[in-house]
N, C-alpha and C positions, 0 to 999 in steps of 0.2 A: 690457244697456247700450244707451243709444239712438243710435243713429248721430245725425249733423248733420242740424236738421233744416229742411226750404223750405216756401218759402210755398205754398199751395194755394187752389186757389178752390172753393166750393162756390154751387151755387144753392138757395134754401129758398125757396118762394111766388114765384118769379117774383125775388126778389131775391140779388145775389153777396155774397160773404160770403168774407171770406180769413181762413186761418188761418194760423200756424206748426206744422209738423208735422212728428215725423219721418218717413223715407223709409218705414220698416217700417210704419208705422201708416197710410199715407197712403190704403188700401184699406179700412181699416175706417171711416175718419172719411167716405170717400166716401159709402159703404153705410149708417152711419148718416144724414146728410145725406139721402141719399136719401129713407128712413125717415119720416124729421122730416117732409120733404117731404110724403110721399105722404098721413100723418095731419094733418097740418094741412091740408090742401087737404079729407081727409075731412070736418075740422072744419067749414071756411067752406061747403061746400057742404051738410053736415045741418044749421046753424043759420043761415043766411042770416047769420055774421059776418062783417065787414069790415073792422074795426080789427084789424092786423098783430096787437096787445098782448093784446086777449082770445082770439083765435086761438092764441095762446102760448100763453096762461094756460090758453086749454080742453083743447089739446094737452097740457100738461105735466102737467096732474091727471090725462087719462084713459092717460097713459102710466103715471104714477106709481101710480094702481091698478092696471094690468096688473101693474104691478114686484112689486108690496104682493100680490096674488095668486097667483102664481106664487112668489113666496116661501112662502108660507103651505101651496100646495100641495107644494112642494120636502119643505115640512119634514116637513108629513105622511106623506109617501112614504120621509121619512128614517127615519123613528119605526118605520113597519113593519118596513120593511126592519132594523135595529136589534132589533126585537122576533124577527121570523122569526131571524135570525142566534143571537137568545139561546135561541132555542126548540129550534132544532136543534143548539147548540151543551150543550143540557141532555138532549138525548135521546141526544145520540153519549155524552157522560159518563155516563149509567144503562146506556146499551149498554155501555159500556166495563167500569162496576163490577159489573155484572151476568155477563160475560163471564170476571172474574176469581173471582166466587166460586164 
């Protein structure tokens, strides 16, 4: 449940930005903030961009691949893991039925 929540100010590119937020969250949306920050500032400075909008824009795609890849390897790693568990969970059962005959 969220507690009551206050207003907060963040800075992104040199500009303030206030949100509604609650008290519990009010560390994460910082650190995001931060975040946003530090990648957009990436932006403007590897592409000599200046308009706030395509700075977004540039920001937001090359975030939204990191997301799209890191998902893709997530799942990968889930499949293994998944596979190993069915593999050892196939070998304890033959040790098992092998043990009883």
């Amino acid at each position: 449940m969220s507690g009551p929540s206050d207003l907060i100010s963040v800075s992104i590119l040199d500009r303030e930005y206030q949100f509604t937020c609650p008290a519990e969250e009010r560390e994460a949306l910082k650190a995001a903030a931060l975040h946003l920050d530090e990648k957009m500032r990436e932006v403007r400075s590897a592409g000599n961009l200046l308009a706030l909008e395509r700075i977004a824009v540039m920001t937001a795609l090359n975030l939204s691949d990191e997301i799209l890849k890191l998902r893709s390897t997530e799942e990968q790693r889930h499949d293994k893991v998944d596979l190993k568990i069915k593999s050892l969970a196939d070998e304890l059962d033959n040790a098992l039925s092998a043990s009883m005959d």
